[in-house]
C-alpha angles and dihedrals in degrees: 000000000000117000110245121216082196113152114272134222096232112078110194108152094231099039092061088042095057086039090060094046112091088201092067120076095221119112142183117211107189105194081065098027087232129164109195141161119219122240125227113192112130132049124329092237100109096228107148137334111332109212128270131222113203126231122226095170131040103253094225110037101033086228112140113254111227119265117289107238089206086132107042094045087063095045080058096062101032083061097045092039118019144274086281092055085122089075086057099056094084079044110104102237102356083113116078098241085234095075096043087068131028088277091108100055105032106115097008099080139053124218093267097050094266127144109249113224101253111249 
């Protein structure tokens, strides 16, 4: 899974600048509403993913990030696809465009991870 630079619901000034900045290892990956710094703790050889260390709380202002939807984003598809989804993901299109951006969960969840009443 591709890391998305994909605009994030938390503003702190200096959160979306180092976002922005390809020299820092923090991400936002919107389908899962992750922030996550990237771990580099193996050869520099650039050979496969590289572990992530999620973030609870933005690094410069101390505020709370909402809730990551990981979970629920693979209970989704699981749903939609099938238990063995995972084995799509790699698959051009196999994916509903909805759940490869922020698409599935606006308007769904709350800040904390909580199902919003449908309305």
């Amino acid at each position: 899974m591709n890391v998305k630079r994909d605009v994030p619901p938390h503003g702190c000034p200096l959160m979306l600048a180092f976002l922005e900045d390809e020299r820092v290892p923090i991400h936002y990956y919107a389908p899962e509403r992750q922030y996550a710094i990237t771990v580099f703790n193996g050869p520099p050889d650039g050979e496969g993913p590289h572990p992530i260390q999620l973030l609870f709380y933005c690094p410069w202002c101390g505020a709370k990030l909402p809730m990551e939807l990981g979970d629920q984003w693979h209970e989704d598809l699981g749903a939609l696809l099938g238990e063995d989804f995972l084995l799509l993901l790699d698959v051009e299109g196999a994916i509903p465009a909805a759940y490869e951006s922020d698409e599935w969960w606006q308007g769904r969840f709350d800040w904390d991870g909580n199902q919003l009443a449908a309305g």
